[in-house]
N, C-alpha and C positions, 0 to 999 in steps of 0.2 A: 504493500500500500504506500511505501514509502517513496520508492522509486515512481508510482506512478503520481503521487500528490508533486513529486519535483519536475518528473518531465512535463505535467501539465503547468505548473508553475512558472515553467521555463520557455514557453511555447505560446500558451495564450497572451494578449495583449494586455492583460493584467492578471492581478492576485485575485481580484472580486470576479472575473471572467475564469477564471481557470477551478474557483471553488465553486460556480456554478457548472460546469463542465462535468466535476468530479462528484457535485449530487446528481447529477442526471445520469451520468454514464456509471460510474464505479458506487451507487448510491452510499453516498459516505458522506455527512455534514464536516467539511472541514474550511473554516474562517478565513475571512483574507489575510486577517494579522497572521494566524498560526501560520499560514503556506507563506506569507513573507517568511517569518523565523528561519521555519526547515529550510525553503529555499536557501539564505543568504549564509545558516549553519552550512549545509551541503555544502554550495558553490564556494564559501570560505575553504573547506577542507580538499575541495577541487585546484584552487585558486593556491594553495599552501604547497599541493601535489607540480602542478608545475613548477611552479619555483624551486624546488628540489632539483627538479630534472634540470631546469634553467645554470642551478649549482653546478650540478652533475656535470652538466654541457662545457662549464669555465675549468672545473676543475678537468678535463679530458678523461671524462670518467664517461659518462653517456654512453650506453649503444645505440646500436641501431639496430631497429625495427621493421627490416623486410628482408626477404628472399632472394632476391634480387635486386638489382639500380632501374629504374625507372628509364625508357629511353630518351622520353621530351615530360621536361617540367618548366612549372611556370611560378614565378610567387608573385601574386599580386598585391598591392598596398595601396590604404587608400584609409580616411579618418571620415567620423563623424561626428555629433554633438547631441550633447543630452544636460537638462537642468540639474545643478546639487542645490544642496540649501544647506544651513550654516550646522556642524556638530555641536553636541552638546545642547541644543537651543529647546528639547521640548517638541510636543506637540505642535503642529503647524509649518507653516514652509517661513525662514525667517532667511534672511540676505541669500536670494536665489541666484542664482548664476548659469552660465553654459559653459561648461567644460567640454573637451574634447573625448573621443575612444578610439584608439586605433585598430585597424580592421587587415589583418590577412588572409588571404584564400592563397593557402598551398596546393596547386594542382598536380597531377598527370593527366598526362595523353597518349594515345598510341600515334606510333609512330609513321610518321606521313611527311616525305623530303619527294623536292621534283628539283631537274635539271635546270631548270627556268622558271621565272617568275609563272603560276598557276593562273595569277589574276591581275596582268598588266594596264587592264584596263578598270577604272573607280566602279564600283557595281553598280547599282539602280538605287539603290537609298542612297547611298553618297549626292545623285544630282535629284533629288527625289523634293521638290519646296514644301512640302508639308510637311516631310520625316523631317526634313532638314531644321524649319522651325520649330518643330514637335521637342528636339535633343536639345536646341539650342535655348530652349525656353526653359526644359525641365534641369537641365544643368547649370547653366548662367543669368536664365533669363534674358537673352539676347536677343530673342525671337519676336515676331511681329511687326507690324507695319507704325509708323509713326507715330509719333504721340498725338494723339487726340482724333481717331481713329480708331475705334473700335477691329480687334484682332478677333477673325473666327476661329471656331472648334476647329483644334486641329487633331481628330483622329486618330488611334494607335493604329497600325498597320499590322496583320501579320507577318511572322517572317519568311513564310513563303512571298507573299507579296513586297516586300523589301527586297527579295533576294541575297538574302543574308546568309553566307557560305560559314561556317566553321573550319578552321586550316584542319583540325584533330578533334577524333574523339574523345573528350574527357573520360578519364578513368575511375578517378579517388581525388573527391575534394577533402582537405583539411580547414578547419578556421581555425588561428590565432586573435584574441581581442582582449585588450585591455583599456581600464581609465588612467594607468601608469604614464609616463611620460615619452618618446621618444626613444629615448635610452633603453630603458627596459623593456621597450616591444621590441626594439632592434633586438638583445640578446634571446627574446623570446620567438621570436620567429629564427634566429641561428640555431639553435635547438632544436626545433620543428623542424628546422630541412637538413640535419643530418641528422636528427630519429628515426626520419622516414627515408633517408637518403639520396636526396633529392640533389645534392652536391654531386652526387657521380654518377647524374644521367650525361648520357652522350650530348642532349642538346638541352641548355637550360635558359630560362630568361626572369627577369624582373619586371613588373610594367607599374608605371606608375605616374602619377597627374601633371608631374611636371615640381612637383613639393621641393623646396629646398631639403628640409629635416627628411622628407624621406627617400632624397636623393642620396644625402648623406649616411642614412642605414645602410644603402646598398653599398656607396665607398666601404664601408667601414666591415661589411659583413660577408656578401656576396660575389664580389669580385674578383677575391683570389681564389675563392671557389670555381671561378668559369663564368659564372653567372656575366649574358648582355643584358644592358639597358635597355627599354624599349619604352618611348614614349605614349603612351594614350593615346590611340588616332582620335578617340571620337571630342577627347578635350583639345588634342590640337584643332579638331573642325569648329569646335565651337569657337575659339581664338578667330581664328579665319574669318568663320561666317560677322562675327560682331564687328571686325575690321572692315569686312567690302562694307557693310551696313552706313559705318561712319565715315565710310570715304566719298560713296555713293546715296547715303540716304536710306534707311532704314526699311525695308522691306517692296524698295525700288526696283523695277528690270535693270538699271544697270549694276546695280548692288547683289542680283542675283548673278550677272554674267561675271562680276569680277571673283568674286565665290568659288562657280563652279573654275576657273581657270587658274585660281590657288590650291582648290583639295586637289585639281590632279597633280599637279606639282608635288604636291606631297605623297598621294599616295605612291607616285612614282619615286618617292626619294628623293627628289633633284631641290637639294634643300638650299645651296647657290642660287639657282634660280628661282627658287619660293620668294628669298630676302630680298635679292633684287627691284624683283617686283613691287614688295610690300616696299622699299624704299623710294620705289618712285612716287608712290601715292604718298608716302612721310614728306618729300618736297613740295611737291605741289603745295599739302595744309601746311606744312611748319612745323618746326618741333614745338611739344608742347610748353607752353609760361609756366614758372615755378606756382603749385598751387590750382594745378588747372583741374577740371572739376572731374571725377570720373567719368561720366559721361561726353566730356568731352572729344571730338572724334582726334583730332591730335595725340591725345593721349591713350585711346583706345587703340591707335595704330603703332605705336612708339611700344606700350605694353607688348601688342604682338610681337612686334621686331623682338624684342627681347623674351617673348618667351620662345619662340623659334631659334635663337640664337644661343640662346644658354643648353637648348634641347636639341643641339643640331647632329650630335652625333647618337642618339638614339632617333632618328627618323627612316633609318634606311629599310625600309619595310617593303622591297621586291625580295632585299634579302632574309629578311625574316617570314615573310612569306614560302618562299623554297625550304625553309627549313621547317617548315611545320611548326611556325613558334605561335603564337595570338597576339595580335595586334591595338588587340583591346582590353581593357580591365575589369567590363561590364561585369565578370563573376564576381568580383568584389564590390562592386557598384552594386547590384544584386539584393548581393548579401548581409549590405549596410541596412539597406531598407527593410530586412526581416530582422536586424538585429534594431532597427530603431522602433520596429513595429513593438518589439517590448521593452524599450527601453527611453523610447523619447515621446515626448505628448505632451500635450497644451497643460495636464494635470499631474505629470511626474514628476517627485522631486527629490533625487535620492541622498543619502547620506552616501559619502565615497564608499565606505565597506562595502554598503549596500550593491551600489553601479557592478562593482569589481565583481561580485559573487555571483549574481544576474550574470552578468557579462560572460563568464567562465562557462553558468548551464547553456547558457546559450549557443554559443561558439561551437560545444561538444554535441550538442542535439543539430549542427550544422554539420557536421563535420562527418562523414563517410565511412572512416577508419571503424576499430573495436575500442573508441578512448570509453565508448559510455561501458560496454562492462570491465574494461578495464577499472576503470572510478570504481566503481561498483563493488569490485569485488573487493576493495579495499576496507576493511570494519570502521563502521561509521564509529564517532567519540562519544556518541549518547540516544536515547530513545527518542525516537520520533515522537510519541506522545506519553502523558500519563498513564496510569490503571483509570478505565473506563471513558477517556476523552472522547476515541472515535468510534461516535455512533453514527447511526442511519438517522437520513433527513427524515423529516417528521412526514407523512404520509398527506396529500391531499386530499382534502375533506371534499366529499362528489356534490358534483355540479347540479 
């Protein structure tokens, strides 16, 4: 009963959602307060287990955990945000804040390498103006026509109708996620890909948004393991698409024609000629004046040049294409948003302990592998409930 009040705990979008779950399904009355407890008891002693291993990993003590080396892996990185409120303060949400969670999806795939680029030419959702606004809205908010102009529904597409190809089959996702800082997910995801050995696939990558902080995991963690960079295609498009916007006017035919004749630039790698380009359009408006407003289109073009430039040697993606790597980071983009489905909302407010222990059941109810009997089989520190606590919900009185 234990294990199933935490995986539903862990899963539903709340504590008051998951104890309604568990009198319906498993008829069992157990409180929202009590399944916080267990929960954040549990995910504490989860949360305690890796950090062990985390040791294990510094001290070169850690094994590893497979069969064999995996042929194509991927680790993806990518953060999100969830409300605390102040410890110690009592009942009620008192000095509430946003904090960050860092979010990894460690993948495999089976292995898929061609002679030449597979897909030389941008598929059909790349020049696609509805997908295209659809991304650029739900990620940056970039999307849409003018200000003062009402923006239509823009439709989710399937990916049949996108024409949205996969380089590889995914195999075995893992998640990594914490409300730690930088530092400790960096050594927490190093652990994670030599447990599972993800360091001695033949072909391996990294992808990620473009982050300073988690460009800098990868220097520090990744690199002399093998591991390439690979830039985010779909956040370099959103870059792009918001730059033709402010060069050309905001949801304009020529702001669409300048667009589509930067993503192919990119997808074909020709990352020389991307900046070129983008700098000819930096002359015409000017560099931007100290203090120019975000929106401003000078500055919204300048931003790009530099983030293209800072990312220029993760763009070569005909190459990473032939190799069967991914181009995109969507699985952890994904992932955020189940992991924010329990843990971020207009009414959550957690205490750190709290986030972190959350965090943990979650990550592992993501995650692929055997970590949940693993956990599991490890003897819990105390009883789930009292002598006589968990009873059956009280019976409906007939209609």
């Amino acid at each position: 009963m234990l294990k199933k009040a935490v995986r539903q705990a862990a899963c539903a979008a709340s504590f008051r959602e998951a104890s309604d779950d568990l009198a319906a399904l498993a008829e069992r009355a157990i409180s929202p307060s009590h399944l916080r407890r267990l929960s954040e008891r549990v995910g504490s002693e989860w949360r305690d287990a890796r950090d062990a291993e985390v040791q294990r990993y510094r001290e070169h003590q850690l094994p590893r955990d497979y069969a064999a080396p995996p042929a194509v892996a991927a680790v993806m990185l990518d953060g999100g945000r969830y409300q605390s409120r102040a410890e110690g303060a009592g009942r009620g949400v008192t000095d509430p804040a946003w904090k960050e969670i860092q979010v990894a999806c460690c993948q495999t795939y089976a292995p898929r390498e061609h002679r030449s680029d597979p897909q030389p030419d941008p598929p059909a959702w790349l020049v696609d103006r509805q997908e295209v606004a659809r991304l650029a809205a739900e990620i940056k908010g970039h999307a849409g026509p003018a200000a003062g102009r009402a923006a239509p529904a823009v439709p989710r597409r399937s990916r049949r109708a996108r024409g949205k190809r996969r380089p590889s089959r995914r195999l075995v996702r893992t998640v990594v996620a914490t409300t730690r800082d930088v530092e400790a997910f960096g050594w927490q995801v190093a652990a994670e890909v030599h447990r599972r050995g993800l360091d001695c696939a033949r072909r391996k990558a990294c992808l990620a948004d473009g982050s300073h902080a988690l460009w800098g995991l990868f220097e520090l963690h990744l690199v002399a393991a093998g591991f390439i960079g690979i830039l985010d295609f779909v956040h370099l498009l959103v870059y792009l698409y918001a730059a033709a916007g402010a060069a050309e006017g905001r949801g304009s035919d020529a702001a669409w024609g300048l667009y589509v004749e930067w993503i192919g630039l990119a997808w074909a790698g020709r990352v020389v000629a991307l900046l070129a380009a983008l700098q000819v359009v930096q002359d015409r408006l000017g560099p931007p004046p100290r203090g120019a407003r975000e929106d401003d289109p000078r500055r919204v073009v300048a931003e790009t040049i530099g983030y293209v430039r800072n990312n220029r040697e993760r763009i070569d993606y005909p190459s990473y294409r032939r190799r069967g790597l991914p181009i995109s980071s969507a699985a952890v983009e994904s992932t955020i948003k189940r992991m924010n489905r329990r843990i971020k909302g207009s009414e959550k407010f957690w205490l750190t302990g709290g986030a972190e222990a959350v965090a943990q059941l979650r990550a592992a109810y993501l995650s692929e592998d055997d970590r949940i009997d693993r956990y599991w089989s490890r003897p819990c520190r105390g009883r789930a409930v009292g002598p006589g606590r968990l009873g059956r919900p009280p019976a409906k009185a007939p209609q």
